[in-house]
MARGU-116819 format. One record per atom (N, C-alpha, C, O, CB): residue number from 0; residue in three letters; atom name; x, y, z. Coordinates in Angstrom, 2 decimals. Glycine has a CB too. Layout:
N
> NUM:ALA:CA:X:Y:Z
...
This chain:
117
> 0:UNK:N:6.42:-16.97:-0.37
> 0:UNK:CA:6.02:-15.65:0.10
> 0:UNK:C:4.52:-15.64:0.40
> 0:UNK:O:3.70:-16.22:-0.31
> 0:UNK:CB:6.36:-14.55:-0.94
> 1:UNK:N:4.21:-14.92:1.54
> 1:UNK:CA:2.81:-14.91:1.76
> 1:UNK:C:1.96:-14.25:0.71
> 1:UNK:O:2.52:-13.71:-0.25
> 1:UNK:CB:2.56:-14.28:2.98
> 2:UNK:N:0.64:-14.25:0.81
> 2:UNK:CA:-0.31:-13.39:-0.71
> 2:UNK:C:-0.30:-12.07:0.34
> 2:UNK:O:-0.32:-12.07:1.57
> 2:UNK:CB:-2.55:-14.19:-1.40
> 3:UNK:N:-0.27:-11.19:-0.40
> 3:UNK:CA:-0.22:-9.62:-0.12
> 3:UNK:C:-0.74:-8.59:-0.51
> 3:UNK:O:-1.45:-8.91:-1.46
> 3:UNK:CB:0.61:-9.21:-0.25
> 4:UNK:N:-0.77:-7.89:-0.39
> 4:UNK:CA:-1.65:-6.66:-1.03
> 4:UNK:C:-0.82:-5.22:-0.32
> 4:UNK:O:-1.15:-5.07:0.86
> 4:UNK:CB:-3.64:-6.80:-0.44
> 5:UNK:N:0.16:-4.20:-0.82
> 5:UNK:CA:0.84:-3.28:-0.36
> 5:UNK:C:-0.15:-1.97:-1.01
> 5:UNK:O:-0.10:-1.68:-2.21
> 5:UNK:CB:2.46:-3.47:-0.80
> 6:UNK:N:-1.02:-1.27:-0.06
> 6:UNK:CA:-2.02:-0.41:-0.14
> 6:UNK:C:-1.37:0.91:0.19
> 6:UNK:O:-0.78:1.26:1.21
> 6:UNK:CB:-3.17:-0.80:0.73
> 7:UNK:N:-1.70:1.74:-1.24
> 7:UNK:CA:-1.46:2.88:-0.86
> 7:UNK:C:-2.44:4.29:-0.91
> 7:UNK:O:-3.30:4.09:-0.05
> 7:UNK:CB:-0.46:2.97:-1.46
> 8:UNK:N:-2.62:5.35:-1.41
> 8:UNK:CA:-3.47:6.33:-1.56
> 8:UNK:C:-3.71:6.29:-3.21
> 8:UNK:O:-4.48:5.49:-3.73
> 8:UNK:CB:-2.88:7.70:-0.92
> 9:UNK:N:-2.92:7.27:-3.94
> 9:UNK:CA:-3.08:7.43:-5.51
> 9:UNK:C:-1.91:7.88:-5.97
> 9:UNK:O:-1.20:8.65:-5.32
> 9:UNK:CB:-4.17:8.38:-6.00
> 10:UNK:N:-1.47:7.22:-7.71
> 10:UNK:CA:-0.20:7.48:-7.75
> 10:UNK:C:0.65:8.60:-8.09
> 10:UNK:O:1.71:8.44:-8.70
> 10:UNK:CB:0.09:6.78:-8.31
> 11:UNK:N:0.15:9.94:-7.65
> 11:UNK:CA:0.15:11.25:-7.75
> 11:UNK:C:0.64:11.43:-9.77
> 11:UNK:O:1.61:11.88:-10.36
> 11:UNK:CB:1.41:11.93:-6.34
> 12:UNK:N:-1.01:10.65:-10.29
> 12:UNK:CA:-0.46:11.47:-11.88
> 12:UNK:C:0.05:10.18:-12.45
> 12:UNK:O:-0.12:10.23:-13.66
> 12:UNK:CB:1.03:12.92:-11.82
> 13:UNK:N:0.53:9.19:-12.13
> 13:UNK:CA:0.86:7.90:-12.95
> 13:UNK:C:0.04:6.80:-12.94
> 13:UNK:O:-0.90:6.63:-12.16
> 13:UNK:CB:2.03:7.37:-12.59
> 14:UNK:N:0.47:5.94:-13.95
> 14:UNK:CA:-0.63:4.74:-14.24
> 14:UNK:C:-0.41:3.43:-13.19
> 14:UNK:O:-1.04:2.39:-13.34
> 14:UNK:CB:-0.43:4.12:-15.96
> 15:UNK:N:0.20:3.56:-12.51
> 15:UNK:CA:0.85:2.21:-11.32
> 15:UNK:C:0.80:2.70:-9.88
> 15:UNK:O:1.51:3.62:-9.48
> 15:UNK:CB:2.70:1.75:-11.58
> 16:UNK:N:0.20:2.24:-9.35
> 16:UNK:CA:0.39:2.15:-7.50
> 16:UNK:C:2.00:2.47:-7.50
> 16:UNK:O:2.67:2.00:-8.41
> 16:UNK:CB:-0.03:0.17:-6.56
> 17:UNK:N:2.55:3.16:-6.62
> 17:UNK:CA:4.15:3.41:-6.42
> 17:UNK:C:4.87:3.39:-7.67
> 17:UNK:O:5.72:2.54:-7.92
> 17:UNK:CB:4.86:2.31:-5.49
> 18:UNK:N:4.48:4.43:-8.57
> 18:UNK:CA:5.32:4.46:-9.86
> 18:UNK:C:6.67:5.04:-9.38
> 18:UNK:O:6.86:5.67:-8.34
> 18:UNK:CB:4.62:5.41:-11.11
> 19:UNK:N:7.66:4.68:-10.42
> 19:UNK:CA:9.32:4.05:-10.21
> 19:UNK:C:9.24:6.20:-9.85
> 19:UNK:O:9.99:6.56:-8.95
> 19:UNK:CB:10.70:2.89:-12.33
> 20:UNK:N:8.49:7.20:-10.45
> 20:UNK:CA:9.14:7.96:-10.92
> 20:UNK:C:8.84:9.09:-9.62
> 20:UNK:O:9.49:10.13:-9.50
> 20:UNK:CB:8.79:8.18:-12.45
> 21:UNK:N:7.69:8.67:-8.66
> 21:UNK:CA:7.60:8.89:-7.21
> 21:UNK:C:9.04:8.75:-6.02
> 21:UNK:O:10.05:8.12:-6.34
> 21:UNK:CB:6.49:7.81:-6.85
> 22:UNK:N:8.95:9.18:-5.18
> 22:UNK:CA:9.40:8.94:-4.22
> 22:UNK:C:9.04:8.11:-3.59
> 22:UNK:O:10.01:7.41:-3.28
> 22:UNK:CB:9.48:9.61:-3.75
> 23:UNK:N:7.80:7.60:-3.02
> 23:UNK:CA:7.40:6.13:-2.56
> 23:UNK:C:7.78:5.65:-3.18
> 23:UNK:O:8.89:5.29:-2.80
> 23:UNK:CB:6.29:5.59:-2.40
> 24:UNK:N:7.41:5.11:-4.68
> 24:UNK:CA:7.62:4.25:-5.75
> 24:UNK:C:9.13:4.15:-5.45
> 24:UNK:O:9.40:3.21:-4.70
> 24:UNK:CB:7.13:4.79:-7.27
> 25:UNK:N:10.38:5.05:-5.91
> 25:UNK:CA:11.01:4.28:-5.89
> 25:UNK:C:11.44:3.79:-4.49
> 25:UNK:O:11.26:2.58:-4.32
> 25:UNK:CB:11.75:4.62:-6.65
> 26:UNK:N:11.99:4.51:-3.41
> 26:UNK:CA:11.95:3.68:-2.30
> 26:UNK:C:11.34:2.22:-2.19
> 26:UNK:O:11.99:1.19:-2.03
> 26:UNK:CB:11.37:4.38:-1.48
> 27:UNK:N:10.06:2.33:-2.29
> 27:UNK:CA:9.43:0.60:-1.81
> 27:UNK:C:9.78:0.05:-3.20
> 27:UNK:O:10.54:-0.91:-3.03
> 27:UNK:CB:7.32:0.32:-1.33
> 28:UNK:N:9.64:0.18:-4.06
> 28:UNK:CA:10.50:-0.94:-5.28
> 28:UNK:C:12.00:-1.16:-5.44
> 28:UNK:O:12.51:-2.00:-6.19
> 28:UNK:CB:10.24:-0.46:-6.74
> 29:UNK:N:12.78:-0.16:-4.52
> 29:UNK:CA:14.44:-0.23:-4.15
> 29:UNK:C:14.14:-1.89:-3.37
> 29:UNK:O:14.56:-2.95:-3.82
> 29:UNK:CB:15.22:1.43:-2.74
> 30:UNK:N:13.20:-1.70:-1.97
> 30:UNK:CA:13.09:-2.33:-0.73
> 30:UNK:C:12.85:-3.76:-1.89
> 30:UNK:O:13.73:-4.61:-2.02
> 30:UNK:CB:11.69:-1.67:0.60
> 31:UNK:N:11.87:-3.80:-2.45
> 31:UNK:CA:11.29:-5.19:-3.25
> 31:UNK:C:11.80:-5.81:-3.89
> 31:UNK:O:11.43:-6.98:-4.05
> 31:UNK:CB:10.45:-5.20:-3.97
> 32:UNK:N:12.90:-5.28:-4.57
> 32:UNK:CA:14.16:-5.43:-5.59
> 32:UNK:C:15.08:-6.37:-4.67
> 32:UNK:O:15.47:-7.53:-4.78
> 32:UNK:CB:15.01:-3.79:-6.08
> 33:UNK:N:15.24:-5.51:-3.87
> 33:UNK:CA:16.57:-6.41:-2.71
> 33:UNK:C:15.98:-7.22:-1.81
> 33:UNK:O:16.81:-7.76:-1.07
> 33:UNK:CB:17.56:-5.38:-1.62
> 34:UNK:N:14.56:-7.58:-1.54
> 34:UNK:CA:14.41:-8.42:-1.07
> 34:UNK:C:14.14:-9.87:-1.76
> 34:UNK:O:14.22:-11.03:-1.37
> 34:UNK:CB:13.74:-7.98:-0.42
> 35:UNK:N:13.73:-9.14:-3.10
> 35:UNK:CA:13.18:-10.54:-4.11
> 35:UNK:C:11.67:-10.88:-3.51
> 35:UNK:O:11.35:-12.00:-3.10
> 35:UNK:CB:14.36:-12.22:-3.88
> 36:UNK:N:10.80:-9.74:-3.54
> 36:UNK:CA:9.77:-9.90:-3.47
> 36:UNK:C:8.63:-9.48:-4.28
> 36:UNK:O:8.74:-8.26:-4.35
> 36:UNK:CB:9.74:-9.68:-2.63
> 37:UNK:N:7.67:-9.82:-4.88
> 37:UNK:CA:6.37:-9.37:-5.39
> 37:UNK:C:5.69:-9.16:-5.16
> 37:UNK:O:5.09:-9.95:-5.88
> 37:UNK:CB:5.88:-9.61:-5.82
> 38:UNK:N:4.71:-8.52:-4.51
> 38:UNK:CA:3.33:-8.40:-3.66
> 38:UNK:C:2.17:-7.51:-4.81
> 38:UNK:O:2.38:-6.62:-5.63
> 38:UNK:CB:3.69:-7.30:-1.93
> 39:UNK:N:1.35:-8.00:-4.54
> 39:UNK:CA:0.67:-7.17:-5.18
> 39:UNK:C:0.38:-5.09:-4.53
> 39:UNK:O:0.18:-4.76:-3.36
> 39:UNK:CB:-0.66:-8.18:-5.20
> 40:UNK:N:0.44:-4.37:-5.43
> 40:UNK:CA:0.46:-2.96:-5.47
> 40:UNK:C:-0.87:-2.40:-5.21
> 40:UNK:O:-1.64:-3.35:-5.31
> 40:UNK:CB:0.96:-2.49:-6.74
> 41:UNK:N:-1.43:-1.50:-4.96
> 41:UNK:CA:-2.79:-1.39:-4.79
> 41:UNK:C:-3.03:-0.19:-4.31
> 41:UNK:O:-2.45:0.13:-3.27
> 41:UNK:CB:-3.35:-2.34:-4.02
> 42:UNK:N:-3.81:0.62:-4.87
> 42:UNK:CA:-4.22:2.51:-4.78
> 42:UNK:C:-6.11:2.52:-3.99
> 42:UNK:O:-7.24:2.34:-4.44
> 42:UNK:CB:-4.30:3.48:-7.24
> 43:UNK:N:-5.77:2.71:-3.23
> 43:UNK:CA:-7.65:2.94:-2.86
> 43:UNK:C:-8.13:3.84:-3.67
> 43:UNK:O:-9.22:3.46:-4.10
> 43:UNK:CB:-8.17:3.58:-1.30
> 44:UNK:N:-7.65:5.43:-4.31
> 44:UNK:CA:-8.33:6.49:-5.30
> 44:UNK:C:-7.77:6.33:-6.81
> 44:UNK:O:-6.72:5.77:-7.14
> 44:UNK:CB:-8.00:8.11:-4.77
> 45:UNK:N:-8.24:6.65:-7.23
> 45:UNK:CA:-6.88:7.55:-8.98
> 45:UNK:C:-6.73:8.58:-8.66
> 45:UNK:O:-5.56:8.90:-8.88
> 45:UNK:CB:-7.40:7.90:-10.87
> 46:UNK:N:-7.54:9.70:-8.06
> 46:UNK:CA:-6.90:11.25:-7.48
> 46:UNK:C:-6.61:11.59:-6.50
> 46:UNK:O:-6.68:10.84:-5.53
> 46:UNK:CB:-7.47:12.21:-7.55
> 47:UNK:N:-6.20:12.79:-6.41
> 47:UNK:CA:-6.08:13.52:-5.70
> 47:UNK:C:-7.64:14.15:-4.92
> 47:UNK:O:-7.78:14.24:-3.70
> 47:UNK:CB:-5.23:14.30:-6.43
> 48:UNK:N:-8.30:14.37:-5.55
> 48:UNK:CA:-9.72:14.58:-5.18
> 48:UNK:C:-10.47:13.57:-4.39
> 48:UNK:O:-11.04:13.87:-3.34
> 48:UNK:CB:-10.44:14.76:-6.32
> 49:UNK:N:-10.46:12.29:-4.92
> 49:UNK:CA:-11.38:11.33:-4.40
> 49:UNK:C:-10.43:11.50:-3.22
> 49:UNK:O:-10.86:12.26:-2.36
> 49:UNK:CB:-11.70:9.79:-5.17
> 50:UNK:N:-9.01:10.85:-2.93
> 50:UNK:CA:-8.28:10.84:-1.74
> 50:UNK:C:-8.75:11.67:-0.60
> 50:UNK:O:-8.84:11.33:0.59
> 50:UNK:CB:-7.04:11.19:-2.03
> 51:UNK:N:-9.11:13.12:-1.32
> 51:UNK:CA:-9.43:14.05:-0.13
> 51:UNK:C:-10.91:13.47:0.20
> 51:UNK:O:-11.33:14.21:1.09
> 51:UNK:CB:-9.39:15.87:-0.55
> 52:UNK:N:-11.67:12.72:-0.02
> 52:UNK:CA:-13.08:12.60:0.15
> 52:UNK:C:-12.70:11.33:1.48
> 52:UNK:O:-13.18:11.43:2.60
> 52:UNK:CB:-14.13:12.09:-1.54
> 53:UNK:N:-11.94:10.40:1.16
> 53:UNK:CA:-11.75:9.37:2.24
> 53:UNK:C:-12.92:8.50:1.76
> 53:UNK:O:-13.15:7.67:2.64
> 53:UNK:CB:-11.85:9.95:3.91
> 54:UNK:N:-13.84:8.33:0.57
> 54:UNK:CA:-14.20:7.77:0.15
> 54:UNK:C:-14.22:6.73:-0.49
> 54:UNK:O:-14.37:7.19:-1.62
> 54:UNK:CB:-14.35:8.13:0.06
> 55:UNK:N:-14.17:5.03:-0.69
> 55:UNK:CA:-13.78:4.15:-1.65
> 55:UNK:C:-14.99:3.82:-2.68
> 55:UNK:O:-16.12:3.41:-2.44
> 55:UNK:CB:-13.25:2.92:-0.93
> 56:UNK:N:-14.52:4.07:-3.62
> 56:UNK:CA:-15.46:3.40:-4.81
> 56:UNK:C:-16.21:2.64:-4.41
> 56:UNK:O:-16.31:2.53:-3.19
> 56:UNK:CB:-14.90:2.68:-5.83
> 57:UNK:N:-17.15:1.69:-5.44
> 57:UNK:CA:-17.70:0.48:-5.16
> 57:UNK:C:-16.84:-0.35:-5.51
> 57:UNK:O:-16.83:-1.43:-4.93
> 57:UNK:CB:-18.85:0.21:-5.69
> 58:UNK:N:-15.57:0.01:-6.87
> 58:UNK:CA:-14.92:-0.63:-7.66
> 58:UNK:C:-13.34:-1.12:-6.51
> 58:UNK:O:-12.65:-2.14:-6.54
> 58:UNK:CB:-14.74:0.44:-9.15
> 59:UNK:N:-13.23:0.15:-5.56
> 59:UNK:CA:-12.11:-0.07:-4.86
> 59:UNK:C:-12.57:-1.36:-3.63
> 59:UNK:O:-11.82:-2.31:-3.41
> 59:UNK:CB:-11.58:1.50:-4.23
> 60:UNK:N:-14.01:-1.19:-2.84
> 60:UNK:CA:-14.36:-2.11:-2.25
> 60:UNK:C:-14.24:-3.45:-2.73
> 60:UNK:O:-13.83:-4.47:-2.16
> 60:UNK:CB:-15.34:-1.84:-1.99
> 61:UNK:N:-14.68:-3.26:-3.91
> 61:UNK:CA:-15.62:-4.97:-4.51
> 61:UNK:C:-13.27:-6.13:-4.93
> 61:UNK:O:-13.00:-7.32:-5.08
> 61:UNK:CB:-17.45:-4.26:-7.61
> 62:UNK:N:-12.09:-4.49:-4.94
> 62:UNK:CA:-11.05:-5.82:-5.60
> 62:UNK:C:-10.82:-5.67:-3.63
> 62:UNK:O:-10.87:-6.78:-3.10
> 62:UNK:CB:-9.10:-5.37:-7.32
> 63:UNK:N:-10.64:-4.63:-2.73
> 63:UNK:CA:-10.48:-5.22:-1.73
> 63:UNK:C:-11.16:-6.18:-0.98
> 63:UNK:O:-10.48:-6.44:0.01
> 63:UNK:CB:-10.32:-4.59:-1.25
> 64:UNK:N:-12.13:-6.77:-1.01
> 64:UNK:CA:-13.07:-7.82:-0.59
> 64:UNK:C:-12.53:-8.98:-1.35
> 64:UNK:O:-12.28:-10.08:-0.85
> 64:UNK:CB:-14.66:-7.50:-0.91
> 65:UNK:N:-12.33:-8.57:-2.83
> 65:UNK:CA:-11.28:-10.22:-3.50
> 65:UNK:C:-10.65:-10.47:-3.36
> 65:UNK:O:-10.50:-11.66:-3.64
> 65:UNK:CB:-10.80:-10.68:-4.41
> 66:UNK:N:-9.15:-9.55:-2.63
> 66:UNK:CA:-8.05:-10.21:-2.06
> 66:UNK:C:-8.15:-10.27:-0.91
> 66:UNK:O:-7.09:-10.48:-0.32
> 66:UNK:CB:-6.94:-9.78:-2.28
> 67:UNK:N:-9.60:-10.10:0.07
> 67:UNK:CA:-9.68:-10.84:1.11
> 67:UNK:C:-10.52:-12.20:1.21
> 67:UNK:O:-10.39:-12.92:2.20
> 67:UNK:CB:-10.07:-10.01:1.94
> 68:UNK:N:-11.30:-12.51:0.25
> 68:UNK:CA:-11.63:-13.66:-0.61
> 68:UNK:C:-10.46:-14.45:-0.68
> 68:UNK:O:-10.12:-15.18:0.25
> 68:UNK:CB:-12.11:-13.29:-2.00
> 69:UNK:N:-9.88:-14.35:-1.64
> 69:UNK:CA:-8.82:-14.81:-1.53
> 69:UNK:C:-7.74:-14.89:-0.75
> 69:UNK:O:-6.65:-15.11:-1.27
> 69:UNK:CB:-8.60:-14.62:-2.14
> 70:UNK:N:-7.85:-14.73:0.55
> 70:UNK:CA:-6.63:-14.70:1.78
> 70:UNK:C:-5.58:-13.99:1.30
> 70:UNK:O:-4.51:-14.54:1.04
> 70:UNK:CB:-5.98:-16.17:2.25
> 71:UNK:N:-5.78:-12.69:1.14
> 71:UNK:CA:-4.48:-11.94:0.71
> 71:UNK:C:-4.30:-11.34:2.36
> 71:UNK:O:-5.22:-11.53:3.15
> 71:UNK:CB:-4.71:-10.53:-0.81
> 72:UNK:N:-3.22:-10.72:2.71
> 72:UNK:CA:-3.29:-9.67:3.65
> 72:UNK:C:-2.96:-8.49:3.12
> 72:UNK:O:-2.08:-8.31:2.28
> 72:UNK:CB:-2.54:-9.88:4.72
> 73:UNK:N:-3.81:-7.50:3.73
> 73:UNK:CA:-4.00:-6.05:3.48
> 73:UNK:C:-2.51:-5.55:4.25
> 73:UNK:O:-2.14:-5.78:5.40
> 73:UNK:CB:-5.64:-5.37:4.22
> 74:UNK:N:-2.09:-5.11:3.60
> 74:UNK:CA:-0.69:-4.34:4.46
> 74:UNK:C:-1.06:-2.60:3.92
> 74:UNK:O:-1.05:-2.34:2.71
> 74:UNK:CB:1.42:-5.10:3.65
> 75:UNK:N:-1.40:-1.43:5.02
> 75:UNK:CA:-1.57:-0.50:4.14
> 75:UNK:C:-0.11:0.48:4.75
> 75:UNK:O:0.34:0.75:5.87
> 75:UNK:CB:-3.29:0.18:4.20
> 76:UNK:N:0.21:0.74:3.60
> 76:UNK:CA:1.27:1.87:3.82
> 76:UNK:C:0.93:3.33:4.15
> 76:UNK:O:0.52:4.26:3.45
> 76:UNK:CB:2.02:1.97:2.65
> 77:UNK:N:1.29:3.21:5.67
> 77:UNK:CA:0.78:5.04:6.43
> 77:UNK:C:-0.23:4.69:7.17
> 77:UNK:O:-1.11:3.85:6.95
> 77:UNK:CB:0.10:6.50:5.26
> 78:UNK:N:-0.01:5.56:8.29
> 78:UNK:CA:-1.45:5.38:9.33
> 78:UNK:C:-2.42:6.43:8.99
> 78:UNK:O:-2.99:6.86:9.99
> 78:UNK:CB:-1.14:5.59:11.07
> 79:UNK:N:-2.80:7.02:7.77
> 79:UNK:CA:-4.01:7.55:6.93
> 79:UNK:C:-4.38:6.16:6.03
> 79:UNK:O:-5.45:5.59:6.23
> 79:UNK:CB:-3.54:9.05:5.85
> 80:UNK:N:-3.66:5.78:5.27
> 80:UNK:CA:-4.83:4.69:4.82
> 80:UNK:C:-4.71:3.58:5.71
> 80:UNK:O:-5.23:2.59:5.21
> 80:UNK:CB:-4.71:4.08:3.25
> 81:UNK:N:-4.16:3.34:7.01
> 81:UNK:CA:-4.45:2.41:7.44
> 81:UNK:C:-6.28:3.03:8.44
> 81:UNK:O:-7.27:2.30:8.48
> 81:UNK:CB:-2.93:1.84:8.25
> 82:UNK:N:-6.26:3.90:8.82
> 82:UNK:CA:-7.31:4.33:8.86
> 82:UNK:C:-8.72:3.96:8.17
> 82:UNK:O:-9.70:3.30:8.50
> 82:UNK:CB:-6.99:5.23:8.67
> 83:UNK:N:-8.35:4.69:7.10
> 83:UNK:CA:-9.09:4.43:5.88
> 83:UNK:C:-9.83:3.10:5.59
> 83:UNK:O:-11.00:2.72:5.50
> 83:UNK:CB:-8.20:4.60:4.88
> 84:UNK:N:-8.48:2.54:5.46
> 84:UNK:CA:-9.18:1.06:5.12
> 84:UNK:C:-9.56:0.37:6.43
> 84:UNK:O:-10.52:-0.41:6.42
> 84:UNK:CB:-8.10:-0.02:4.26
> 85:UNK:N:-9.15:0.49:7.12
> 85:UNK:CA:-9.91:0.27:8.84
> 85:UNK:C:-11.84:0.69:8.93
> 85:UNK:O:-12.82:-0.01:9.15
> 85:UNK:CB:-8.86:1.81:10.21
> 86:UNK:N:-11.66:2.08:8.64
> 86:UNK:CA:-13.27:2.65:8.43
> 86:UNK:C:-14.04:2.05:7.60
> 86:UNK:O:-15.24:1.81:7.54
> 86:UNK:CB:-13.41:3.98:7.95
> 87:UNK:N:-12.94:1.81:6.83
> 87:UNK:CA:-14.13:1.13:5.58
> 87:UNK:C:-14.62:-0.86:5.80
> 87:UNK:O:-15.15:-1.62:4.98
> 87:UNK:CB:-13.00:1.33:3.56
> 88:UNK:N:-14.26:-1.07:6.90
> 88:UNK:CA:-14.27:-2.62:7.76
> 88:UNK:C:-13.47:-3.80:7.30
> 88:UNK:O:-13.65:-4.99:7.58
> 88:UNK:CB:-15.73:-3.25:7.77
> 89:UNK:N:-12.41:-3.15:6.41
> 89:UNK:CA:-11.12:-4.54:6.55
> 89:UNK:C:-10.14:-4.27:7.37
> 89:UNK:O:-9.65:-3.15:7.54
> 89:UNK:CB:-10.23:-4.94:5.18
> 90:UNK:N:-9.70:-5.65:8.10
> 90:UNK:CA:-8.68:-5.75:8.79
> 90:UNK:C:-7.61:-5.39:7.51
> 90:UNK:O:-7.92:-5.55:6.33
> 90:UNK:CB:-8.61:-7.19:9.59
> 91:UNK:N:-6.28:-4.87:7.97
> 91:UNK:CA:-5.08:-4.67:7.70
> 91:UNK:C:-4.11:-4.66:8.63
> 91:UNK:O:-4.38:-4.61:9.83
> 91:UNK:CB:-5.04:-3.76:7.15
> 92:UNK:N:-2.72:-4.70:8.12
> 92:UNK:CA:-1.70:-4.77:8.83
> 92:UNK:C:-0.97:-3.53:8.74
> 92:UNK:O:-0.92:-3.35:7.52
> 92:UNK:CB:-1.00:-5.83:8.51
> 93:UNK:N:-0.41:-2.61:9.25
> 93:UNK:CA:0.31:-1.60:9.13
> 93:UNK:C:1.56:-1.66:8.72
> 93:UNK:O:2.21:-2.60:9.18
> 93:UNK:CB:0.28:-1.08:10.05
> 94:UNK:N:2.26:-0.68:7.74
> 94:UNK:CA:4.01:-0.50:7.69
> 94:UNK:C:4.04:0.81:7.06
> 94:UNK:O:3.16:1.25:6.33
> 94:UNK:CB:5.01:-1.75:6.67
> 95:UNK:N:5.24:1.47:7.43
> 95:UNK:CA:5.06:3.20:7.85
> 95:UNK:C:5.34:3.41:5.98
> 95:UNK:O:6.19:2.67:5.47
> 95:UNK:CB:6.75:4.19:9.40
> 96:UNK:N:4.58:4.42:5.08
> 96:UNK:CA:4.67:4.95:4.17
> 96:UNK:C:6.50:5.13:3.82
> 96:UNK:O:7.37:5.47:4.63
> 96:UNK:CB:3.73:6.11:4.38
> 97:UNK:N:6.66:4.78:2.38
> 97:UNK:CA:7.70:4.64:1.89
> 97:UNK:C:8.29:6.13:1.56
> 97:UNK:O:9.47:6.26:1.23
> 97:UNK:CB:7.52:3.73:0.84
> 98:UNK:N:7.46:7.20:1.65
> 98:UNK:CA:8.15:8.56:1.41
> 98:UNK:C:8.14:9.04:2.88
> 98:UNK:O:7.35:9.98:2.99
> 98:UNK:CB:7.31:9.67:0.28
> 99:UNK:N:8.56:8.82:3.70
> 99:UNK:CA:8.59:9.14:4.96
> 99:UNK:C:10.06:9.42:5.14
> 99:UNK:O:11.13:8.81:5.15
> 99:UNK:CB:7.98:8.09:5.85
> 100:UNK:N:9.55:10.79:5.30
> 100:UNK:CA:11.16:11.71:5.43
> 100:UNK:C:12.23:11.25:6.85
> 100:UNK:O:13.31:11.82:6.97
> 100:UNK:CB:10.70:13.74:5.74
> 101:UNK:N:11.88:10.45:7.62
> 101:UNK:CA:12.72:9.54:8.84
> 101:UNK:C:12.92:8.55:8.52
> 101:UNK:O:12.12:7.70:8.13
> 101:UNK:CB:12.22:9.26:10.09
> 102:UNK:N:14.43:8.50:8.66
> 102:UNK:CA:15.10:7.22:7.62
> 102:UNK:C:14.56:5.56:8.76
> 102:UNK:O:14.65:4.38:8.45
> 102:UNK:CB:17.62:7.51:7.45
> 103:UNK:N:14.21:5.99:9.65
> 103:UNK:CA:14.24:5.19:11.01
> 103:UNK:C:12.85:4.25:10.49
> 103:UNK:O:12.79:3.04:10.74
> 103:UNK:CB:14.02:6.35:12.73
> 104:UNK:N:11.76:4.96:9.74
> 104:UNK:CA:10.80:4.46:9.48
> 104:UNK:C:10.24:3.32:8.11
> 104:UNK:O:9.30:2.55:7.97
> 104:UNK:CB:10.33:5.48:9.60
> 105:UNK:N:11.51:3.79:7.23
> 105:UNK:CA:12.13:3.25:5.80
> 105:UNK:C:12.75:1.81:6.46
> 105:UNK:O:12.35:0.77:5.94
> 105:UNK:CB:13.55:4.48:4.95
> 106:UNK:N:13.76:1.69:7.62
> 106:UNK:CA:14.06:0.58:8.10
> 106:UNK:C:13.06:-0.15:8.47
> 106:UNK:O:12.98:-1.32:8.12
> 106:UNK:CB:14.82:0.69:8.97
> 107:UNK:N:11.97:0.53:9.36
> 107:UNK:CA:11.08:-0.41:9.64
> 107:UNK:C:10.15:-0.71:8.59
> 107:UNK:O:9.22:-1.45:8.89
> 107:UNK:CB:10.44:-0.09:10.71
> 108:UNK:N:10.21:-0.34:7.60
> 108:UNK:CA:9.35:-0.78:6.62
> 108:UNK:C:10.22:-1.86:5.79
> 108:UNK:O:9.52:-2.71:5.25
> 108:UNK:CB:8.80:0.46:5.76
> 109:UNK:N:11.77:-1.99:5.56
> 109:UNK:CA:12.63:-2.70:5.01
> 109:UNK:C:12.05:-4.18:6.35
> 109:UNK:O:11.65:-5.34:6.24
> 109:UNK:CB:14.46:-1.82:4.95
> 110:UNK:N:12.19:-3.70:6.92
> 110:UNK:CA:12.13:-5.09:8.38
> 110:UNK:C:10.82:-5.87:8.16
> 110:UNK:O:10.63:-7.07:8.35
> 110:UNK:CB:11.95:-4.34:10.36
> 111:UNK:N:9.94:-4.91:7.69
> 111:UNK:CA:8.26:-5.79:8.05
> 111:UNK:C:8.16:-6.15:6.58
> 111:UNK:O:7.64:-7.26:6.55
> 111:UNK:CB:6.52:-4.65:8.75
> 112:UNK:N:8.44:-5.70:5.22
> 112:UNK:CA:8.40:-6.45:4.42
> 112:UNK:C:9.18:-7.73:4.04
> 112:UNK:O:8.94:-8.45:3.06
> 112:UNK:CB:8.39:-5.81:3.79
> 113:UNK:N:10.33:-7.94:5.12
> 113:UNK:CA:11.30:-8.85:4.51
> 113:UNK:C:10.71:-9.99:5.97
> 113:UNK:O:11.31:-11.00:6.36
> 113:UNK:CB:13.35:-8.14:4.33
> 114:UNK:N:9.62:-9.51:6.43
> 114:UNK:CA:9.17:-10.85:7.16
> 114:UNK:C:7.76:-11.50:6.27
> 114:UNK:O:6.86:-12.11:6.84
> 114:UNK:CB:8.71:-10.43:8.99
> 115:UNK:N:7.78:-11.31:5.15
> 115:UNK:CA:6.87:-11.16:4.21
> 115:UNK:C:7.37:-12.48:3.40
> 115:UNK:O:6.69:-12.98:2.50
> 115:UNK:CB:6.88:-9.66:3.47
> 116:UNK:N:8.61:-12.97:3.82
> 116:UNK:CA:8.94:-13.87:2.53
> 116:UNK:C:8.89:-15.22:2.90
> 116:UNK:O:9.11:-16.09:2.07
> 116:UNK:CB:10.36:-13.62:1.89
């Protein structure tokens, strides 16, 4: 499997990037389960507040710069943090947010992670 990094916003209130007890969470850990994949998880804020600022830490910069150090690819989930992390000057790859109420977009996110392996 390639090195990865699956980027999201904040885990609305839980301690894990896509916690099981979300709607993203579980969706993209349904998708990861059945594909037999691991990627690393990854929140640009902890709130709700910072999120609204569009701001990244120094702390959120300094691990995204290490898994581009380390040849990870940035995959960010949603074209707001793909934005985001665009503004902030890393390349990423796009795949449409896992709570995305169009089932059409859940496929394409099942499709681009399972070219991941």
């Amino acid at each position: 499997m390639k090195k990865v990094v699956l980027i999201g916003g904040f885990p609305k209130g839980f301690d894990k990037p896509f916690h099981i007890k979300t709607k993203s969470g579980k969706v993209l850990r349904k998708i990861l389960v059945e594909l037999k994949i691991n990627p690393n998880l990854f929140n640009l804020w902890k709130n709700q507040k910072e999120e609204d600022t569009r701001i990244l830490s120094k702390y959120t910069k300094a691990r995204l710069s290490d898994f581009v150090d380390k040849k990870y690819t940035l995959i960010a989930l949603g074209r707001y943090i793909e934005k985001v992390v665009k503004d902030n000057g890393y390349e990423c790859d796009y795949l449409p947010h896992p709570a995305s109420r169009d089932a059409k977009y859940i496929k394409v996110l099942e499709e681009g992670l399972s070219k991941l392996k």
